[in-house]
KEMIRO-878465 format. One record per residue: residue in one letter; x, y negated, z of N, C-alpha, C, O in turn. Coordinates in steps of 0.05 Angstrom, whole numbers, plus 5000, padded with zeros to 4 digits. Atoms other than C-alpha are relative to their C-alpha. Last residue first. Layout:
<sites>
aXYZXYZXYZXYZ/...
</sites>
This chain:
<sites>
x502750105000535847174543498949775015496549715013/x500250325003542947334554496749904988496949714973/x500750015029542148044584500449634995500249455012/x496549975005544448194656500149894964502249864952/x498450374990537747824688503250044984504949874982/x499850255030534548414653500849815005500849644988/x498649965017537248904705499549894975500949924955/x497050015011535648604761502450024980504649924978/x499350205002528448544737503049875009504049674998/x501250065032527249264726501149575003502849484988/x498049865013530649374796500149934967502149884952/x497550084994525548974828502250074991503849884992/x499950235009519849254789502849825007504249724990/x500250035021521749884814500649784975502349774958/x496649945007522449734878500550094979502950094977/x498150244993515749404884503350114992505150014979/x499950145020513050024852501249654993502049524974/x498749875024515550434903498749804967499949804946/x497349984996513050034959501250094973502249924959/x499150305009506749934931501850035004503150014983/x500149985022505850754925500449664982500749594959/x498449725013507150884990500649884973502949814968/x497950204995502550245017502950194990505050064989/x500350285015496950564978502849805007503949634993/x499349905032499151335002499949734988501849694973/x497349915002498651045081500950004970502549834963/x498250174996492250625067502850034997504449894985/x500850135034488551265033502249695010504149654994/x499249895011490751715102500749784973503049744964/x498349974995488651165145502650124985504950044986/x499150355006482651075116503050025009504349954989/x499750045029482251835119499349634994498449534974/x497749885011483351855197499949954968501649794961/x498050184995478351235216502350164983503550054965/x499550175017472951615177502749875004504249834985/x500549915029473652265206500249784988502249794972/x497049935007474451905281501050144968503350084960/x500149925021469151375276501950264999503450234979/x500149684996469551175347499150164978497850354984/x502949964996467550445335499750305007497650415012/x501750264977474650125353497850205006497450305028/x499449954969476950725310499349895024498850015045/x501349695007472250605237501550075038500050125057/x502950044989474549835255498550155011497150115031/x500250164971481549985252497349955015496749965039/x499149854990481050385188500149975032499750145049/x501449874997477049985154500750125023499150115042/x502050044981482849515166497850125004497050085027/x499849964982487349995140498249805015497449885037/x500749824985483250055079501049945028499149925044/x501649874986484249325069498450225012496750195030/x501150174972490249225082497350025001496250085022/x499249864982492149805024499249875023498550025041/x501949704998487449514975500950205028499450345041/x502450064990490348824982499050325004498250415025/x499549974963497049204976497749825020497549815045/x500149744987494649434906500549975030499850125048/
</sites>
């Protein structure tokens, strides 16, 4: 998923270079929510795996 988010925002970079401004903004938009939504699943996961390290397994 945070491939997905680099590469909208590079769309996103390109779409502005080229004077895209409609496109640049919603690449931008879709990158923001993608890196939103890795974040929070990274910390998730992170948490989920602190708390099985407490187990003897």
């Amino acid at each position: 998923m945070l491939r997905w988010a680099i590469i909208a925002l590079v769309v996103a970079l390109i779409a502005g270079v080229l004077g895209f401004g409609g496109i640049a903004g919603a690449a931008v938009g879709i990158a923001k929510i993608l890196f939103y939504i890795f974040i929070v699943l990274f910390l998730i996961m992170l948490v989920m795996n602190f708390m099985g390290r407490g187990r003897g397994v």
